[in-house]
N, C-alpha and C positions, 0 to 999 in steps of 0.2 A: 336417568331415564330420558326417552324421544322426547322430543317437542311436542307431541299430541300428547304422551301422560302429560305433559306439564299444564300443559293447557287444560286440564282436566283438575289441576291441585289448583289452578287459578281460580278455576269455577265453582270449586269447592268453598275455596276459602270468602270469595264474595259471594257466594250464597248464605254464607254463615250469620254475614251480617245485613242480605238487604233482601232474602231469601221472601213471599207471601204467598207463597203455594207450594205443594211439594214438589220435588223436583229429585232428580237420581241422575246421577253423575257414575261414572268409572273412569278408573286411575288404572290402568293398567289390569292383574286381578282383583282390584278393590270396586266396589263395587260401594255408593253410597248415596241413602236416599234421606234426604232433609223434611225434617218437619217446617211446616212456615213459621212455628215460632222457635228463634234461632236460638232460647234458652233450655228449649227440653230437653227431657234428660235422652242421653245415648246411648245405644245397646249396640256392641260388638259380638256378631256371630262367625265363631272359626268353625268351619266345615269338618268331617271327617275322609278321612283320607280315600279318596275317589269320588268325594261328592261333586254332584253338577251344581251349579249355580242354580238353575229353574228349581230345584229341590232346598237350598235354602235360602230361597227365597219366600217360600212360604211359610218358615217361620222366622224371618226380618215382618210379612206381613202381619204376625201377634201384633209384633210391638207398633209397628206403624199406623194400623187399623185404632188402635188403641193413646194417639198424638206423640208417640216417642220417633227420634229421628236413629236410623241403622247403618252400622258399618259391616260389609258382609266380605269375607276373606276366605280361601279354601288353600293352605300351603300344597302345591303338588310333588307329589310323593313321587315321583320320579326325578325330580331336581334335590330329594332329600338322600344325603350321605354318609347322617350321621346326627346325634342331639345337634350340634352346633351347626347345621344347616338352617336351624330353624333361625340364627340368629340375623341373618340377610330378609327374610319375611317380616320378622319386628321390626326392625328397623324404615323398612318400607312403611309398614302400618305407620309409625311415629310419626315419620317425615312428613307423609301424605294424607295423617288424618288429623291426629294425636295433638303434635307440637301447635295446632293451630285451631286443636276445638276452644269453643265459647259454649260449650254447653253442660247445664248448672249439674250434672252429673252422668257419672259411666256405671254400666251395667256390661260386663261380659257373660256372652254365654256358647260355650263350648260343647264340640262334639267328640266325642274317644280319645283314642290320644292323640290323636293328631294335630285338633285341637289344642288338646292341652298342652303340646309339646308350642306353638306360636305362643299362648300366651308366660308357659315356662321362660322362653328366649323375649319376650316382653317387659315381662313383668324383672326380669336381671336388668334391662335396657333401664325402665324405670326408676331403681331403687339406687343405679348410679349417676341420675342426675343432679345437678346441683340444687333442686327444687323438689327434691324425689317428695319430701314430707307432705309439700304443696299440693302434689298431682296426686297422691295415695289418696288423698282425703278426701278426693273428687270420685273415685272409684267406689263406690258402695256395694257393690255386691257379686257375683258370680253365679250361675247357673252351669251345671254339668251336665250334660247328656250322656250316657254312657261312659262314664270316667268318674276321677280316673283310675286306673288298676295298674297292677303289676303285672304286664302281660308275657304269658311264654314265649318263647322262639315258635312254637306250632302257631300261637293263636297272632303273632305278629303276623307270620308268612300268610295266615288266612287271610287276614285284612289286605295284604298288598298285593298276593297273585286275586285277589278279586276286585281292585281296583284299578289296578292294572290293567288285566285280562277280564273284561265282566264278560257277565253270563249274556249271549245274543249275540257278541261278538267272536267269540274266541270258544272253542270247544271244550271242553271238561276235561280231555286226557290233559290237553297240552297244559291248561290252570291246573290240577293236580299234579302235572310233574314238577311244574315252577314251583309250585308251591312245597314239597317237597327240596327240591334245592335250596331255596330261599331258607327255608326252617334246617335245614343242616349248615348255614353259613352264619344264620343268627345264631346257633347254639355254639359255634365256633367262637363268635367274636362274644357269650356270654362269657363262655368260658375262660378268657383272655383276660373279660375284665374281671373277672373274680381270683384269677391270678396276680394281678396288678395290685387288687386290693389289699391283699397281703403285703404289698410294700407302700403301698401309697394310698395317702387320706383320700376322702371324699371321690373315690374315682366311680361309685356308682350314679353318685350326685352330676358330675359330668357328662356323664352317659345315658341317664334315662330320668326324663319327663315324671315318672313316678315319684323317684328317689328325689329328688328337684324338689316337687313339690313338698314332698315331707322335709321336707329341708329348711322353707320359709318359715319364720316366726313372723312374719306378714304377710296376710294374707286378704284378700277385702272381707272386710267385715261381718259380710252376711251371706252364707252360702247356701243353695238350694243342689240337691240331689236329685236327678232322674233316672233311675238304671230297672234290671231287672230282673228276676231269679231266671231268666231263661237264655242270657246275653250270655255267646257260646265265645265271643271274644274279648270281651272284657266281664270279668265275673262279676257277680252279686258281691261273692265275699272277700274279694279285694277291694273293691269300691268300698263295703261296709268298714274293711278296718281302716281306710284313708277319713271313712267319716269317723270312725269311735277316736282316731289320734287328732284331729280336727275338736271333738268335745272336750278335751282336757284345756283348748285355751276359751278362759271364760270373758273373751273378749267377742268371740266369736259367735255369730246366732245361728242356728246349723237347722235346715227344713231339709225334709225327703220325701219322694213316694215312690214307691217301689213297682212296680206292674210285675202280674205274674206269666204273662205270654208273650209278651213282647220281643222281638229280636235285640238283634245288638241295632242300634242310633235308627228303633223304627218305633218307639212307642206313641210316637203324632200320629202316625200312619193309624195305629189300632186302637187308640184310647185318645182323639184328636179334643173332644170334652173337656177330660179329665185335665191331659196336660197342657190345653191352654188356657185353664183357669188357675191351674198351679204357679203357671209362668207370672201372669198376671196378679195375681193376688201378692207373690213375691213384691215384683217391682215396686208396686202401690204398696206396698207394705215401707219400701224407703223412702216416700215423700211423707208418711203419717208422722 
């Protein structure tokens, strides 16, 4: 990275320890704002794919409002080529946040899959360090926002010709034909990999953030669910069954609220209350 990120990992890292007021720093797209006490606990927010930063920013302020210190990260889905793109954005987060927190606990909390695909290529970065047991145990908990599902080829290509192309910029025809191409290239390359499967292990588990995650026999400890019967891109009832194979490990403490109108990664928008006393009552639920 330039000499300005660096100088930005600098200022991170001596904020950590002589930090008395809040302060927000950026690394590049990392974005990080310190509690003045340098041992509270931190909450990492991965964006959903086309989020601006001004939008999650307002839920880094849950937690910060509330003395926790936030890491906020959105991987850009235009630099993404593939599951294993997401593994160059982990790695960034580590170097530039991770390897050098001092802070008495981690809270992630994720948005669709986009999300969950950084902390998928994260969470592999972690489990192969020589410390991995150390740093797991500092991890307490996870929040989902819309995830994670099994998403179709149609419902992937919605999410990215609309984050891509949004609406105010770019016209309907042109986001509906892309989105159509896109969803005939992902059903291409599903189909390849179900071809492959046939010859070779775990090739879903390399390929999709879903299968990834059902795949961990560790997972942070305590997970909260936020999705909703109306999320037209990632469904109710995939998220549901990622939570019912989630209850079978009785290590696991497993919280949900479901909303019934809500879009896909907007139930703050319409139920702002609700979901951020859910959020809240979680985390305080891991210092109890």
């Amino acid at each position: 990275m330039g000499g300005e990120n660096q100088s930005g990992v600098d200022n991170f890292n001596d904020n950590n320890n002589n930090q008395t007021t809040n302060n927000c720093c950026q690394c590049g797209d990392i974005c990080v704002t310190l509690n003045e006490n340098p041992d509270s606990g931190l909450v990492l927010l991965f964006g959903w794919a086309g989020c601006n930063d001004r939008y999650l920013m307002k839920y880094s302020q849950i937690y910060e409002r509330a003395g926790y210190s936030t890491v906020r990260f959105t991987a850009d889905i235009q630099k993404v080529r593939s599951f294993s793109s997401y593994r160059a954005f982990a790695l960034e987060i580590y170097e530039n946040v991770l390897e050098s927190c001092k802070s008495s606990f981690i809270v992630f909390h994720v948005f669709s899959m986009n999300g969950c695909s950084v902390f998928c290529a994260l969470w592999d970065l972690i489990e192969n360090l020589a410390d991995a047991d150390l740093f797991k145990a500092k991890i307490k908990g996870i929040i989902y926002d819309s995830a994670p599902a099994n998403v179709s080829p149609w419902q992937s290509a919605t999410a990215i010709s609309i984050a891509t192309l949004p609406t105010g910029k770019y016209s309907s025809t042109l986001r509906d034909t892309y989105r159509c191409v896109l969803a005939a290239g992902l059903s291409l390359h599903r189909s390849l990999i179900w071809l492959r499967s046939q010859f070779e292990a775990n090739v879903y588990e390399r390929n999709f953030a879903f299968y990834r995650m059902l795949s961990f026999t560790e997972l942070p400890p305590h997970q909260l669910f936020l999705y909703s019967h109306s999320d037209a891109i990632c469904s109710s009832k995939s998220i549901e069954s990622f939570i019912n194979k989630q209850k079978e490990n009785r290590n696991f403490n497993i919280s949900k609220t479901c909303f019934v109108n809500s879009p896909h990664c907007q139930h703050y928008r319409l139920h702002p209350s609700d979901y951020e006393q859910a959020c809240l009552n979680f985390i305080t639920s891991l210092n109890s």
